[in-house]
N, C-alpha and C positions, 0 to 999 in steps of 0.2 A: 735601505737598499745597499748602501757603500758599506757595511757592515758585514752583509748578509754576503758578497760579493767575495771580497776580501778573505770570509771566512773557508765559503766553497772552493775561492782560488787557492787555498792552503797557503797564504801570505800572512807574516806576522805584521802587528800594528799596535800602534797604543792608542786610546782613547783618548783625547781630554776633551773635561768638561770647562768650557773657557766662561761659563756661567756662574761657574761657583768656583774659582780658583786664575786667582788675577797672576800668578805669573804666567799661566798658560792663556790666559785671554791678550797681555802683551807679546808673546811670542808672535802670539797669530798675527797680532794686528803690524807687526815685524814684517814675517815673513809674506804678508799680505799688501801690505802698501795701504796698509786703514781698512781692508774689508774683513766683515764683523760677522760673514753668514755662515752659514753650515749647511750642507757639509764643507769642510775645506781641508784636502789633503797637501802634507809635506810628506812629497820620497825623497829621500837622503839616497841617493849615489854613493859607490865604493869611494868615489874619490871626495867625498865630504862635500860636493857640489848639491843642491835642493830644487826640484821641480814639484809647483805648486799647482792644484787642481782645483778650481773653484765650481761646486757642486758635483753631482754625480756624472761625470763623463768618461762611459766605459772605453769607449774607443780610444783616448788619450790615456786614462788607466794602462790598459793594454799594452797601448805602445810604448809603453815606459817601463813598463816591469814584465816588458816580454823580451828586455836586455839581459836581465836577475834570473830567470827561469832559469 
């Protein structure tokens, strides 16, 4: 769904797979505070600031990257 979303929004995004690639599974658990689910998005802000989304919440989505539009 968060894939499928992102793509329709014409938003870039990278993928990882934090299942087979352990620097990208400590990132997560980084930018996460220990939480290991998926979906979990990081947006990086202009200003190098990060707001984290844990599973799929378009509303918060939205309101976050309806600053970037």
């Amino acid at each position: 769904m968060l894939k499928d979303y992102l793509k329709q929004s014409s938003f870039q995004f990278e993928e990882k797979y934090v299942d087979q690639d352990e620097a990208a599974k400590e990132e997560m658990m980084h930018d996460s505070g220990g939480f290991l689910g998926v979906p979990f998005t990081v947006i990086v802000k202009d200003d190098g600031s990060k707001e984290t989304i844990v599973g799929f919440d378009k509303g918060r989505i939205d309101k976050i990257l309806q600053i970037y539009n």
